[in-house]
N, C-alpha and C positions, 0 to 999 in steps of 0.2 A: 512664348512661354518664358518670358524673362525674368520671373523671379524663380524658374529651375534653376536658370545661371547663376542666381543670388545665393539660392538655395546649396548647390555642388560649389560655390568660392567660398561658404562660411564652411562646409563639411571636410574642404580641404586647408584651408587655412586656419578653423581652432580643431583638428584633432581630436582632443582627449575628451571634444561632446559624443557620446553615444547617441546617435541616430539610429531609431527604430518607426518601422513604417508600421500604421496600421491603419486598413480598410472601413470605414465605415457609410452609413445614408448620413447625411446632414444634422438629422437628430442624435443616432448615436453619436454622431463627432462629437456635437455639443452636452450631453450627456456625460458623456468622456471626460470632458476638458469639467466639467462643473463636479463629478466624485472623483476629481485628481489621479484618473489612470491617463492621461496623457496630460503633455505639458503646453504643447503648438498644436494649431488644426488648422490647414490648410483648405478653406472652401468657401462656397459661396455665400453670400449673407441673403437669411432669409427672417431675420426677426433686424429689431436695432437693436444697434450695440450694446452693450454692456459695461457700466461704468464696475466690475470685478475685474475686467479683462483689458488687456494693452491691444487695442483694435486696429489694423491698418490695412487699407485698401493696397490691394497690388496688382490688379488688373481690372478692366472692365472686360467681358466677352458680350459677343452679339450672339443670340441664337438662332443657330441653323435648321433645318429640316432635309432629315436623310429618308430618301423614297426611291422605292424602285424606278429603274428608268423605263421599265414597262409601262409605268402609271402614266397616265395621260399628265398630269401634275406635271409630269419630271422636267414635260418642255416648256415651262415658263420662267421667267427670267429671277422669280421670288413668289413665296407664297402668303397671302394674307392668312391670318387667322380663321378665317370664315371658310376658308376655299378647303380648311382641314375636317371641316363638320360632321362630313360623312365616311372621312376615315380613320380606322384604331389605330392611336398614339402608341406608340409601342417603349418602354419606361423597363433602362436594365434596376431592378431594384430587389433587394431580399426579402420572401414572404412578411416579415414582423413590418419593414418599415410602405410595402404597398399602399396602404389609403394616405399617410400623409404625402406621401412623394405625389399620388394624383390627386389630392385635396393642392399641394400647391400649385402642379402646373394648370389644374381648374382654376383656381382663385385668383391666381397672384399673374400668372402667365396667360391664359384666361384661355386655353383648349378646352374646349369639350368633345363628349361623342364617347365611345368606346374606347376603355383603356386594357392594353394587352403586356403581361411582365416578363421578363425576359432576366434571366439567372447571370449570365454573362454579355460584355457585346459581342461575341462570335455567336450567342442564339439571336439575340437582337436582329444583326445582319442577316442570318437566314430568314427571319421571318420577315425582313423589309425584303429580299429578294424575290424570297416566293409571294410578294405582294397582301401580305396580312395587313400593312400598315406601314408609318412613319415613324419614325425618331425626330425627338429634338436634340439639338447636341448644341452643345458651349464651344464657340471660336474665341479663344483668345489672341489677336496680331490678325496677320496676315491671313487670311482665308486660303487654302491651295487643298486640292481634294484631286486622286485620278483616280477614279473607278468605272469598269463600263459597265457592271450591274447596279451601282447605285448612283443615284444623282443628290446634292448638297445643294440646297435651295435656301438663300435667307427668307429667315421669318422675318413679314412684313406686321403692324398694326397701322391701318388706313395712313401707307403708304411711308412708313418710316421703321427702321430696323429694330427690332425688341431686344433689348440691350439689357445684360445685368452688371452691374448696380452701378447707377448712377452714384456719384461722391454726393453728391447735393442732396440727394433726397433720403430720405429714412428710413423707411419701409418699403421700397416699391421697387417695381421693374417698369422698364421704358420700351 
């Protein structure tokens, strides 16, 4: 998480900027930032950039998948896309923004199957423990997870880590 670092040495060293947080899905960020209620949005790219906007990459994450360690799943070493088919993705997101958030990780990320929503990630986590489903989750760095109700599996595509965002590419996920 090293542009937190960046983030807490500019908060601390220019002061007199007011830093306010606000929560949003992808789209309201961007929504946000295009009727001038926020000024920075910290998140993942999921359109290309925008020649209105000052755009800069600051991490790549790989994506994980968080599953019950009940789940027969749990004992292998990574999971391909395919191996998730028959079971519900479980997506923490707010009623308004639910189909695009599972329109992109259908499309773009390319799960399918049953999609289940989740209000916070403390329901999230209960519903992966009582084995409703999986999570995908974004690692940025170093991967390190100690749970013994849930297992962190990277997501594979025929046999290579599904990565977001590549600098080089435009539109896409890896």
């Amino acid at each position: 998480m090293n542009y937190l670092k960046q983030f807490l040495y500019f908060q601390k060293n220019i002061p007199a900027v007011d830093v306010q947080i606000s929560v949003g899905s992808h789209e309201e960020l961007y929504h946000a930032m295009e009727n001038g209620v926020i000024d920075l949005s910290l998140n993942d790219r999921r359109r290309a950039f925008s020649d209105a906007y000052n755009n800069m990459v600051l991490a790549e994450s790989t994506l994980y998948i968080e599953i019950s360690t009940k789940n027969p799943l749990s004992k292998l070493p990574g999971l391909e896309i395919i191996d998730l088919k028959k079971t519900p993705c479980i997506l923490v997101m707010n009623q308004t923004s639910q189909k695009e958030e599972q329109e992109y990780y259908e499309t773009i990320i390319g799960l399918h199957g049953e999609f289940l929503f989740a209000d916070t990630i403390q329901e999230a986590r209960l519903k992966i423990v009582t084995g409703q489903g999986y999570m995908p989750v974004d690692v940025i760095g170093e991967q390190s997870w100690f749970d013994t109700t849930v297992s962190r599996l990277p997501l594979t595509r025929n046999g290579e880590s599904v990565k977001k965002w590549n600098i080089k590419c435009v539109n896409c996920c890896l």
